[in-house]
C-alpha positions as CSV (number, residue, x, y, z in Angstrom):
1,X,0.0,0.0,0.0
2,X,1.2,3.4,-0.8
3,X,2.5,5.6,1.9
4,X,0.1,8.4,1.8
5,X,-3.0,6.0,1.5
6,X,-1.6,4.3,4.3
7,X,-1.5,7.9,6.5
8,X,-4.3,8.8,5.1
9,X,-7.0,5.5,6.0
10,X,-4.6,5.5,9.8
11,X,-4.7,9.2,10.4
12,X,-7.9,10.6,8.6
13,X,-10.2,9.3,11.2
14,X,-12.5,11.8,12.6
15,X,-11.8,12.9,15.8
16,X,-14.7,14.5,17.0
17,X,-18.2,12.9,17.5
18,X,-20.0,16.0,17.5
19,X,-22.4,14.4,20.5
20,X,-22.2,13.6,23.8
21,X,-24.0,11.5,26.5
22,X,-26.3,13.4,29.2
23,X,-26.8,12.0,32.9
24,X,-30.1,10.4,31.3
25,X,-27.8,8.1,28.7
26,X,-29.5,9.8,25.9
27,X,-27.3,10.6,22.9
28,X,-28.1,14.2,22.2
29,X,-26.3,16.1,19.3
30,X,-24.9,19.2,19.5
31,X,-23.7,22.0,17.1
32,X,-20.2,22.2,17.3
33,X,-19.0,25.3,15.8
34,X,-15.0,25.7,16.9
35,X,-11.7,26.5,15.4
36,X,-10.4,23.0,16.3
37,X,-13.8,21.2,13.6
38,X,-12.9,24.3,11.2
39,X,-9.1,23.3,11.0
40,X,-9.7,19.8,11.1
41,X,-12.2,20.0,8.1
42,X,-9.3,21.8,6.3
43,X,-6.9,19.5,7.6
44,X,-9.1,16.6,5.8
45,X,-9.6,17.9,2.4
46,X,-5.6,18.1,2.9
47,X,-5.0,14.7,3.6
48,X,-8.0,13.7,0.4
49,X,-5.8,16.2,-1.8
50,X,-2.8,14.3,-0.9
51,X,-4.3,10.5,-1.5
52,X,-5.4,12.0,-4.4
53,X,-2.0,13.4,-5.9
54,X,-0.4,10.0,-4.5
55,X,-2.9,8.1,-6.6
56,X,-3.0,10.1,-9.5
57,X,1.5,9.8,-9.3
58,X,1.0,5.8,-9.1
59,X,-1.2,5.9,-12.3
60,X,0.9,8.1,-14.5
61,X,2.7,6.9,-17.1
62,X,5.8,9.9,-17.2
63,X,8.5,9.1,-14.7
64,X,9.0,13.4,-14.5
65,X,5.2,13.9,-14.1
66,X,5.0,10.9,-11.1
67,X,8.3,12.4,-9.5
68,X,6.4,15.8,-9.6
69,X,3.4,14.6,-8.2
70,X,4.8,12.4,-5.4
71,X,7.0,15.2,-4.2
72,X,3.5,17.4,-3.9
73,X,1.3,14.8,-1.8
74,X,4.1,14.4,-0.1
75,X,4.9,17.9,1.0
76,X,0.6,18.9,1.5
77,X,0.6,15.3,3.5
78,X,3.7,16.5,5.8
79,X,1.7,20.3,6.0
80,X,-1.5,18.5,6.6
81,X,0.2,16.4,9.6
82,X,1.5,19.5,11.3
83,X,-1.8,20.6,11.2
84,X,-3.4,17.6,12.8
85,X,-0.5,18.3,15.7
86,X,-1.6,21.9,16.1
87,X,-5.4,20.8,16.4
88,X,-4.6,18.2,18.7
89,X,-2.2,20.7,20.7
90,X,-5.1,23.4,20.7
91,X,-7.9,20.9,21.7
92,X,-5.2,19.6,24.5
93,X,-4.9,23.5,25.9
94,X,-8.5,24.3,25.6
95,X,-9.8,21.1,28.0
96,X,-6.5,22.6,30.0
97,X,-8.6,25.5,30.7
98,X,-10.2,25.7,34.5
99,X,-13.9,26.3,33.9
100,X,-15.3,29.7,34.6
């Protein structure tokens, strides 16, 4: 399997539910409307773009063209996993918060 695939089905799991459980056990959804599910919408389409390019490199018959290509999912797959860190680092500092 190709590297950025691989990332991409391991790492491109959603990380937020969007619901949570009340006292009552009832699943109750919720509108979640944060910078972290902005970022991590963007930070999707990245890693799709990049499994995308990777797939589109395997399938192309010019060795320049596929060397172009790879060298593109790789670099948005590298930007896109930065990202993922900073999400995870700014969802880590705002449960950090004390409540007010």
């Amino acid at each position: 399997m190709h590297p950025h695939l691989h990332g991409l089905l391991r790492n491109g799991r959603r990380l937020s539910d969007r619901h949570w459980i009340d006292p009552r056990c009832h699943h109750t959804w919720i509108r979640a409307d944060t910078l972290a599910d902005d970022l991590l919408a963007a930070d999707a389409l990245l890693f799709l773009l990049s499994c995308l390019l990777s797939y589109w490199a395997l399938r192309s018959r010019g060795l320049r063209r596929m060397h172009r290509l790879e060298k593109i999912a790789d670099a948005i797959f590298i930007i896109a996993m930065i990202g993922m860190v900073v999400v995870c680092a700014l969802i880590t500092y705002t449960i950090s918060l004390p409540a007010r």
